[in-house]
N, C-alpha and C positions, 0 to 999 in steps of 0.2 A: 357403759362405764365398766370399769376391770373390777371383776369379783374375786378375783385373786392379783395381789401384787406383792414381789416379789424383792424391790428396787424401789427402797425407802430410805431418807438419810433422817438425821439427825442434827440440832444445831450443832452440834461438836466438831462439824468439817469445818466448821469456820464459813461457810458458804448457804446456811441452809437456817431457817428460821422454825418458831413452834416449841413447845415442850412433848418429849415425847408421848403423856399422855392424852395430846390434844390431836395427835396425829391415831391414836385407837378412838380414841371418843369419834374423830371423822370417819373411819374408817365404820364403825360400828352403826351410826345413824346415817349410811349409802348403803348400809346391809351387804357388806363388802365377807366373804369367809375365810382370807388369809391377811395378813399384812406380815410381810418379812421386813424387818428391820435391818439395811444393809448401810452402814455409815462407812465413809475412808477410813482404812487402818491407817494407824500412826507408825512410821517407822522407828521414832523415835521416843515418845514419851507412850511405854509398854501400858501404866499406873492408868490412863488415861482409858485404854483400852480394855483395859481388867475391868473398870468403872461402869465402862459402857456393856459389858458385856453382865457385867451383876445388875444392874439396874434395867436391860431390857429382861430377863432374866426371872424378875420379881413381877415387871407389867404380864408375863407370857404364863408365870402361876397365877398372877393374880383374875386374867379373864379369858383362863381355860374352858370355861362352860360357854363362851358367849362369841369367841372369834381364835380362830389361829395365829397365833403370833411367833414367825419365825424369827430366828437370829443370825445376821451373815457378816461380812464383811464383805466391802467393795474393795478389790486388791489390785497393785500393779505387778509385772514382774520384775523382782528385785531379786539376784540371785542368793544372797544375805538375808534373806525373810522366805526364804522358802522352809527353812528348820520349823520357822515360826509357824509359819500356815499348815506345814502338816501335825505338828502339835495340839492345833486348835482344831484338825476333824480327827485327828487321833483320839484326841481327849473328850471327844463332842461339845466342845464347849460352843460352837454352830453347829449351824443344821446345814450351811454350804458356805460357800465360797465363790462371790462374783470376781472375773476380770474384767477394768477396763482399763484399755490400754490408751494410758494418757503419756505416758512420758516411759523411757529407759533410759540404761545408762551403756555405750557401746563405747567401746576402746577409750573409754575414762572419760568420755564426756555426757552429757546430761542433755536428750533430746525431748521435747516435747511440744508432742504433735498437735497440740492444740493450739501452735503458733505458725504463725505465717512459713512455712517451709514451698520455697515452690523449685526446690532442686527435686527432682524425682528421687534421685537415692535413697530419699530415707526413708522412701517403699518398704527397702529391703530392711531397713534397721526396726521397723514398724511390722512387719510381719514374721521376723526372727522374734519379736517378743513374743506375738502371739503363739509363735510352735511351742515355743519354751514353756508358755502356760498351759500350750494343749499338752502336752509329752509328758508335763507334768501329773496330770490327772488328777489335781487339785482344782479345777472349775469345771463345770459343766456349764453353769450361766455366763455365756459369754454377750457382756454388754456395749452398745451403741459401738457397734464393729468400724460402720462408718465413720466415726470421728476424726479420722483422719483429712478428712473433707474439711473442718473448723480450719484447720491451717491451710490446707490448697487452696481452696477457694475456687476450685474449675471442676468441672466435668469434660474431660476430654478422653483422647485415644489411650492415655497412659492411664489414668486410671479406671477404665473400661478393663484394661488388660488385667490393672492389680485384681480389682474387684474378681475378676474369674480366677486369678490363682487363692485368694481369698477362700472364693467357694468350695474350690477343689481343698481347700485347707480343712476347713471346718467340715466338709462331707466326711472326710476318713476318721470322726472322734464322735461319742456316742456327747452331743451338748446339745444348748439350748441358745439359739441366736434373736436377738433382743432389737423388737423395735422400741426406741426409747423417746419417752416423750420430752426428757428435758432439751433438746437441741431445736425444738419447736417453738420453747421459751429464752432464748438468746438474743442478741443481737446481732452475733456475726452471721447473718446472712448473704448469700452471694448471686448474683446474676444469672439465669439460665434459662435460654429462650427469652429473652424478655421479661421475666421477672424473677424478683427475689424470691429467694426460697432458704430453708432451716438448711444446714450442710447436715442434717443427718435428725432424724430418718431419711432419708432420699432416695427418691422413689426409683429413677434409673437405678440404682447401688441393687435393690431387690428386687426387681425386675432379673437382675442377673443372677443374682443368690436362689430367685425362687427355680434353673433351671438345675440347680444342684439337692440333692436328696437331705434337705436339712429341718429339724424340728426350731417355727416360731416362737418367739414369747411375745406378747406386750409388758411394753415396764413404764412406768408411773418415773422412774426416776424422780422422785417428788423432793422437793427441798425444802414444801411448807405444806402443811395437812390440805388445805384446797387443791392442790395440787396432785391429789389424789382420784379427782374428779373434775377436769377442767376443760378447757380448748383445747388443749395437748393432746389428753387421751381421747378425744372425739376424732382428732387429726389422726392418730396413727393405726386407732379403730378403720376408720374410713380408708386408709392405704393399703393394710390389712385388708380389707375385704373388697376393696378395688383391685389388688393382686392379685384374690381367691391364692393367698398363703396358707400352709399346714400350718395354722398357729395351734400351739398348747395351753389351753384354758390352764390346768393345773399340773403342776411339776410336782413327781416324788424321788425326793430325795435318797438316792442311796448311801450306803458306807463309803462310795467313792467321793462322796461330799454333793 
């Protein structure tokens, strides 16, 4: 099981169940030494986000002797919330900043990758986000890279090819690439070889990343305190060390977020 996790939501995403201090009490009785609190920032309702960020805030004084509790935010890149995100590690009001890159917005329209896309192009609209969040130097956690697979739904020649420019991506930035266990707990599974499998963690995807010079994480991506300890994380535990990947037991945080 992960003794550090880094990639925790909160009910607040609208997608994720639990009170937050039902996800430390879990966390505390697996004898777990980190639990970073990373919920979806809100684009739009700031109040919302001030909230969350006071009240994980309070649990992190509150059981300072007993467990690590970090503070982050799971971010997309928006070029209009970029003021915002560097505010919030200017300010330390976190301790980092995750990307995942679920959706942008490219020549005024609004893609998101977690939908059936099977034009190749939006390869490129999909990994222009992620330079933009690398260049930025506001994440170092860069989470579930794969995702892009929930919308394709194949493994073939084209994205064998993305995957390697991918790698070559993330090799040139000092981060942390994220096998994640919530893509394990989904449904959109897709065919390969003969059987279904999670579009992500996926195992060809790092196969190829592990021949690039990059630092692992595991992540819990948890939505519900069980979740912090489950089939998921035994799954990506087991991929992990069927790949013999550089994984990072614990991340420290610098000023760069």
């Amino acid at each position: 099981m992960l003794i550090n996790n880094y990639h925790t939501h909160t009910k607040r995403c609208g997608h994720a169940t639990g009170e937050d201090r039902e996800y430390v009490a879990f966390a505390l009785k697996n004898h777990m030494k980190t639990l970073g609190f990373s919920c979806h920032v809100s684009h739009t309702d700031f109040t919302l986000n001030q909230q969350y960020l006071s009240d994980i805030q309070k649990l992190k004084n509150e059981y300072q002797d007993q467990i690590q509790i970090l503070i982050a935010f799971e971010c997309e890149y928006v070029d209009d919330m970029i003021p915002y995100y560097q505010n919030l590690i200017q300010t330390k009001q976190v301790d980092y900043l995750i990307f995942g890159n679920h959706y942008t917005e490219f020549a005024g329209k609004m893609y998101n990758f977690c939908l059936s896309y099977k034009d190749i192009t939006y390869f490129d609209i999909y990994y222009n986000a992620l330079k933009k969040a690398l260049d930025s130097h506001l994440f170092r956690y860069i989470c579930h890279p794969d995702v892009f697979l929930k919308g394709y739904q194949k493994w073939d020649e084209h994205t064998i090819q993305f995957t390697h420019r991918i790698g070559r991506l993330l090799s040139q930035y000092d981060c942390y690439v994220e096998l994640s266990g919530s893509g394990c707990r989904g449904h959109a599974y897709f065919n390969y070889e003969g059987k279904l499998v999670p579009p992500y963690p996926f195992k060809e995807f790092f196969k190829i990343l592990k021949q690039y010079p990059l630092k692992f994480i595991l992540g819990a991506d948890a939505h519900a305190p069980e979740q912090l300890n489950d089939s998921a994380i035994a799954y990506i535990e087991n991929m992990a060390k069927e790949l013999e990947l550089n994984v990072v037991q614990e991340i420290q945080f610098d000023e760069r977020s």
